[in-house]
C-alpha positions in Angstrom: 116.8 71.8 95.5 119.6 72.0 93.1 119.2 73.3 89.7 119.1 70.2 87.2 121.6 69.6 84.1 118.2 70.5 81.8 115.9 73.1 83.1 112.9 71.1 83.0 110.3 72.0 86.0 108.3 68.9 85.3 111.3 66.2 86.4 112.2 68.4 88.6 108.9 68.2 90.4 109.3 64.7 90.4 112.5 64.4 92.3 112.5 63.4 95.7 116.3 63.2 96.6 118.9 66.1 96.1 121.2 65.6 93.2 125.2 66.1 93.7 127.2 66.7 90.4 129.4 63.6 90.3 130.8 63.1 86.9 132.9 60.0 86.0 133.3 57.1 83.7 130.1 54.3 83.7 130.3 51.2 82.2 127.2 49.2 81.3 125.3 46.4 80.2 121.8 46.0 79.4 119.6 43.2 81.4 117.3 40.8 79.3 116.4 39.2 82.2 117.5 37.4 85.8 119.7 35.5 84.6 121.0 37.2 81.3 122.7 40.0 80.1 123.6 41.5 76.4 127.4 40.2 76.0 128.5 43.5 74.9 129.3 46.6 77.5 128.7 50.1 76.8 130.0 52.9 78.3 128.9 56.8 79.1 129.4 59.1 82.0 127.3 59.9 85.1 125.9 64.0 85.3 124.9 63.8 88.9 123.6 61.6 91.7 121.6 61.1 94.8 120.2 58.4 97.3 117.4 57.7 94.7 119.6 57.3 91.3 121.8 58.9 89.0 121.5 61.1 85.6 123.5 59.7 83.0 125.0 60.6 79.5 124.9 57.3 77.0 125.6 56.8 73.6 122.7 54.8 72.6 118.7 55.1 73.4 117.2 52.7 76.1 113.4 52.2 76.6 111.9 53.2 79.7 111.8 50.6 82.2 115.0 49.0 80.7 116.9 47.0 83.3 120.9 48.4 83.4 124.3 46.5 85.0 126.3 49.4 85.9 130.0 49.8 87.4 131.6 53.6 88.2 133.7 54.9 90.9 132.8 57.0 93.7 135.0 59.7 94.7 136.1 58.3 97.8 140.3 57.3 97.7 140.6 53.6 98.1 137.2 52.7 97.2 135.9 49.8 95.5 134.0 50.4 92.4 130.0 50.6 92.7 128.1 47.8 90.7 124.2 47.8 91.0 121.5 47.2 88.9 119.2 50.2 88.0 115.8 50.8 86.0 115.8 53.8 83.2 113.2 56.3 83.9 113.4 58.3 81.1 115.7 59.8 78.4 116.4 62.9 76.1 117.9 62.8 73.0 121.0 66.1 73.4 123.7 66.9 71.1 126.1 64.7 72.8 123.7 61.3 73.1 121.0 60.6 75.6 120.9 62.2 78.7 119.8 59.0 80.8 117.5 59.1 84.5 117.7 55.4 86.2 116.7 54.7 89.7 118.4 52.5 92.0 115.3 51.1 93.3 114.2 49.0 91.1 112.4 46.0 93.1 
């Protein structure tokens, strides 16, 4: 198991997928429900990733179980950006915003 962005046993306990430092530009949107989002896109950058979801660095504080629209590249030359929905599972307020964990599975 990798060593996480924050040295905190406890999430890492949790984890169930290896995390990959991947860091790039994420834009998002928050959902308020099926069919609607907020009109205005945010943006942040993703820490790392893995099958199950992604850490995140945003600007603004989310509650947990918050629904996210998110778009980012993957590394991969001549691929088409990602866009997926994902739940927030928690957050920690750091000196540069909110360090963000959101699964992909969010059905």
């Amino acid at each position: 198991m990798e060593k996480e962005f924050h040295d905190n046993p406890k999430k890492a306990e949790m984890r169930k997928d290896t995390r990959k430092s991947y860091v790039t530009n994420v834009s998002y949107r928050v959902v308020v429900d099926e069919k609607a989002t907020m009109p205005v896109k945010d943006e942040g950058l993703t820490q790392n990733i893995s099958n199950g979801g992604l850490c995140l660095i945003l600007n603004k504080e989310l509650s947990s179980g918050a629904v996210l629209e998110l778009k980012f590249e993957m590394p991969e030359e001549n691929s088409n950006p990602v866009e997926t929905r994902v739940k927030v599972v928690w957050q920690e307020k750091i000196e540069t915003g909110y360090l963000t964990g959101v699964k992909f599975d969010i059905g």
